[in-house]
N, C-alpha and C positions, 0 to 999 in steps of 0.2 A: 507512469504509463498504465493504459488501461489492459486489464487480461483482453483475449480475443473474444471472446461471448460477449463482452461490455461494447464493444465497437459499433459504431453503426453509420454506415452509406448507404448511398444511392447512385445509381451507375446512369447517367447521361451521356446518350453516344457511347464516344471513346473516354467521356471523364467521370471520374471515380467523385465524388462529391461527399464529405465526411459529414454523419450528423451535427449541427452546432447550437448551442441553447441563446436563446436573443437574452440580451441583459434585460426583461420588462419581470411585469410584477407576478405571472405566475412563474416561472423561472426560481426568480428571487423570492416565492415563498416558500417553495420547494428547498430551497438551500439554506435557509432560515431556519424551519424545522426541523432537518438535518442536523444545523450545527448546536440547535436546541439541546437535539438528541442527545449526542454525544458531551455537549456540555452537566446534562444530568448523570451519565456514563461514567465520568471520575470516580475511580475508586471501585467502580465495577468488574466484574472480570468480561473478556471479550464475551465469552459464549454469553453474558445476559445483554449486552449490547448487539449481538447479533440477534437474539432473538426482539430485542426494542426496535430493531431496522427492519424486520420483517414483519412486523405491526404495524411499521411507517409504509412501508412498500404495499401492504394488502392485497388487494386483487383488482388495480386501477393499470389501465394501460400503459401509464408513464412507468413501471415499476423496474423497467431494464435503468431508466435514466435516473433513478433514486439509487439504484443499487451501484451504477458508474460515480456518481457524487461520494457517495458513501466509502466507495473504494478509496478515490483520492484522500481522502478525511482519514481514512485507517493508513495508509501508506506514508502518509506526506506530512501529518499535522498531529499525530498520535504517538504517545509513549507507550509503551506495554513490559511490562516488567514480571520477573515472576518472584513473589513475595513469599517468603518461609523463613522459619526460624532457623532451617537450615538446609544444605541443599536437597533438594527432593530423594535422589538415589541414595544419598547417605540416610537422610531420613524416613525413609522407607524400610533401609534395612532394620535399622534401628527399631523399630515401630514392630513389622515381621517377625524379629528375631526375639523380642517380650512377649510376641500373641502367641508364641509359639508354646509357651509354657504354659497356655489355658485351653480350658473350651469353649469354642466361638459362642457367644449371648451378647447383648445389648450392656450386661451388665460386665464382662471381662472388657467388652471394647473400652467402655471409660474407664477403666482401672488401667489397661492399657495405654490410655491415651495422658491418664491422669500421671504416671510412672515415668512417662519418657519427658511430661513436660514438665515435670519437679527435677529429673535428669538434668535437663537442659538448660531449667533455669539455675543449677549449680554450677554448670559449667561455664553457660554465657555470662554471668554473674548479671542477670537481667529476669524479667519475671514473664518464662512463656506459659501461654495458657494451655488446657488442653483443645480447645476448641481452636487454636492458632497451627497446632500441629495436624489435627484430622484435614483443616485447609491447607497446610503444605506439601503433606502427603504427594498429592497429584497435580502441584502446584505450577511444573513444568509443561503439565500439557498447551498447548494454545488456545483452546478455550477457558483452562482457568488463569491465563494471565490475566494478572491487573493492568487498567489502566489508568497510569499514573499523570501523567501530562497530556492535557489537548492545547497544541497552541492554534484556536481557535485565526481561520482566513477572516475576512467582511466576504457577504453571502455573494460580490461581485468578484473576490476574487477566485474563491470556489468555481464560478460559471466560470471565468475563462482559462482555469484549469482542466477542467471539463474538456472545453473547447480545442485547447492544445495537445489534450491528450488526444481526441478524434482525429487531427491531424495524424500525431508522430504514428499513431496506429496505420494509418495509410501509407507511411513512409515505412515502418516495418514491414510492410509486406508489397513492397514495390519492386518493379524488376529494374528501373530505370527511373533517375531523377533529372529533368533539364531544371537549369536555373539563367537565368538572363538578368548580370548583372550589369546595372547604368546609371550608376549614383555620379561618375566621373569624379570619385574622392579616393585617391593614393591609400588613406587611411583606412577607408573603409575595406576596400580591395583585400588589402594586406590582413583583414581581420579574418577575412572569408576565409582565404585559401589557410589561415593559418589554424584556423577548426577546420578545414580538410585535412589537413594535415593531423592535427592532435588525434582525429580521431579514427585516424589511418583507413581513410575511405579512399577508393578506385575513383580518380575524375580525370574527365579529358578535359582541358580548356582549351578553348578556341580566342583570340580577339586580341585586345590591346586598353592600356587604361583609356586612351582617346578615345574610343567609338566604344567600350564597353567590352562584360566578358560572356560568353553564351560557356555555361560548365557542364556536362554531362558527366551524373554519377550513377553507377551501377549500384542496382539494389541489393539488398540480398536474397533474392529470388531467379537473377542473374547468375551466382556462382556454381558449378557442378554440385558443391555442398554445401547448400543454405546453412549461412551460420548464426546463431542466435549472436553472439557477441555484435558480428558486425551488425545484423539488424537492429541495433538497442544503438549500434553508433550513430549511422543512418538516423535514425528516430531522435537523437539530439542534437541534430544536425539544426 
């Protein structure tokens, strides 16, 4: 789903109408270079892929709709790991607690850095560098995760992720959902009410399988205390 800044309608009358991108070819270039992007990104840490997205984005009017794509791609299609010879807090201390016995220079930090990675390549019985540990250091933060897997969508199916996500964004912030269902298939019926049900949402039904069902669900902008949970159920609805 998209954060709320990322969202975007247009209000007709009484109807809310959600931005949606057409499947044609500037759409589909836009999501091409995108998943370009991120496919050069491997093995990068997030913060230099965020900054390659905001080179993508520039100062072009589309840049809200590059940056919702983008979202999807990091949320949905992205691994991000954080990579060190060992875990960052332990190896922090460790690192700290040998600089501690010099004077800060250029030249203590790699004796420092050089000491802990002869350390540890004793210990892991594997050979760390010292340049592997100054990257682990701060390895936890989220702009220095790596990232390790993109399973890369086709640039159509990116668009109607996009697409879906503008919906559910309208559905999270609804005060009331009508649904009118009239497929007159038992099976299908019983699937509906049963993601009502899974997903422990308020609905009135009205009707019968013969003539169909009119469902009314409350949003969650309806309850005394808007709840995120319910609103994310709503929104998978």
């Amino acid at each position: 789903m998209l954060p709320t800044d990322l969202l975007t309608s247009r209000q007709n009358g009484e109807e809310i109408v959600p931005k949606k991108l057409k499947i044609e070819q500037p759409s589909l270039e836009i999501a091409i270079e995108l998943i370009a992007c991120f496919h050069e990104a491997v093995g990068d840490t997030q913060g230099e892929l965020e900054r390659q997205l905001l080179e993508l984005e520039g100062d072009t009017p589309d840049f809200k709709v590059k940056r919702g794509l983008a979202h999807i791609l990091k949320s949905s299609f992205c691994t991000f790991e954080v990579v060190s010879p060992l875990e960052p807090p332990m190896l922090r201390e460790r690192v700290f607690a040998v600089a501690a016995n010099s004077l800060t220079s250029r030249e203590s930090t790699i004796q420092t850095l050089t000491q802990v990675a002869n350390e540890l390549s004793h210990e892991l019985e594997r050979e760390v560098l010292p340049e592997q540990v100054r990257q682990g250091l701060y390895a936890d933060l989220i702009e220095n995760r790596i990232l390790t897997v993109f399973d890369a969508p086709t640039p159509e199916n990116l668009l109607h992720r996009y697409n879906l996500s503008q919906v559910q964004g309208v559905f999270y912030r609804a005060s009331q959902l009508i649904l009118h269902a009239h497929r007159n298939d038992p099976g299908e019926y019983k699937l509906l009410f049963r993601y009502l049900k899974l997903f422990q949402l308020m609905a009135y039904i009205e009707g019968d399988a013969d003539h169909g069902f009119t469902i009314t669900v409350d949003g969650p902008t309806s309850l005394f205390n808007p709840s995120t949970r319910y609103g994310l159920a709503i929104a998978k609805l």
